[in-house]
N, C-alpha and C positions, 0 to 999 in steps of 0.2 A: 245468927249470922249478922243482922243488924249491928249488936254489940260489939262485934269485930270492925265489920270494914268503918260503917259511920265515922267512928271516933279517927282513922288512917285518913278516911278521905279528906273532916273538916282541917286537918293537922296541914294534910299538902295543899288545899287551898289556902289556908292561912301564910302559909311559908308561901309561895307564888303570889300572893298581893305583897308581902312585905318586901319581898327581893325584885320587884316588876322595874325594870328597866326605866321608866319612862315615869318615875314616881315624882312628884314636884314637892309634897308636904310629907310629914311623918305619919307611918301607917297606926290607925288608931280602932282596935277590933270592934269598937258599937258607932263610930262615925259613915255619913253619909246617910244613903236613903235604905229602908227596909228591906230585904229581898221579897221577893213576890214566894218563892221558890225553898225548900228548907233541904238541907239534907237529906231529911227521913222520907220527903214527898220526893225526892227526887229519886229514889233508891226504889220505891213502890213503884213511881210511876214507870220505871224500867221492869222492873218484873212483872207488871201488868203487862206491859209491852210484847214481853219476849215469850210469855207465856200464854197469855190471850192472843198473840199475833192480828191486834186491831191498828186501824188508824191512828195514826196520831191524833185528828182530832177526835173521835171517840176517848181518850185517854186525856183530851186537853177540856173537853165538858166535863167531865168526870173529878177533874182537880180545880176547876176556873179559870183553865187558863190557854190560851192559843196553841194552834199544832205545829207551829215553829219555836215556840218555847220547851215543847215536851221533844222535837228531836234534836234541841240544844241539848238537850239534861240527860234524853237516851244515847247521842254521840258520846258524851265526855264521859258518862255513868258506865256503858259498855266497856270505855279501854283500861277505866279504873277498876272495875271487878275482874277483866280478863286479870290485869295484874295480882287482885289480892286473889283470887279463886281459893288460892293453892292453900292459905293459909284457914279455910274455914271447914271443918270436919261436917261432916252431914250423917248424924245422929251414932253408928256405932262403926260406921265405914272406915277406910283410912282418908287420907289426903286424898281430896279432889286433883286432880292434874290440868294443868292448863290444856287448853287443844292448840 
């Protein structure tokens, strides 16, 4: 499932920093400062979430990182998988459906 959405998710963020309205210099993909945050943790950190139904901060010790940073990454992580759901098979099933 990883192999699916990860590679869709980094692709729309990358097109939404280059297209940002408000952009003063040319978008450069390894410029600026490090994310604290990766795709891959951010993807865990929401299925730990949605699955373990713990705190945020319980899931923000767990990664390093504050419980307002983890329901940054489970807001946006949420509306992104509601989108891809559909396109990821779960083992011999058919298509998952959105709800």
């Amino acid at each position: 499932m990883m192999e699916i959405v990860l590679p869709i998710l980094e692709a729309e963020r990358e097109e939404k920093l280059k297209t940002r309205p408000n952009r003063k210099r040319k978008y450069v993909s390894d410029d600026g400062r490090k994310r604290k945050v990766y795709a891959r943790q951010k993807f865990l950190m929401t299925l730990i979430y949605l699955r373990q139904n713990v705190n945020h901060t319980v899931v923000g010790e767990m990664f390093g990182v504050s419980a307002a940073t983890i329901g940054k990454c489970v807001s946006r992580s949420n509306s992104n998988l509601a989108k891809r759901i559909s396109l990821v098979k779960m083992g011999s099933r058919e298509k998952v459906e959105q709800r």
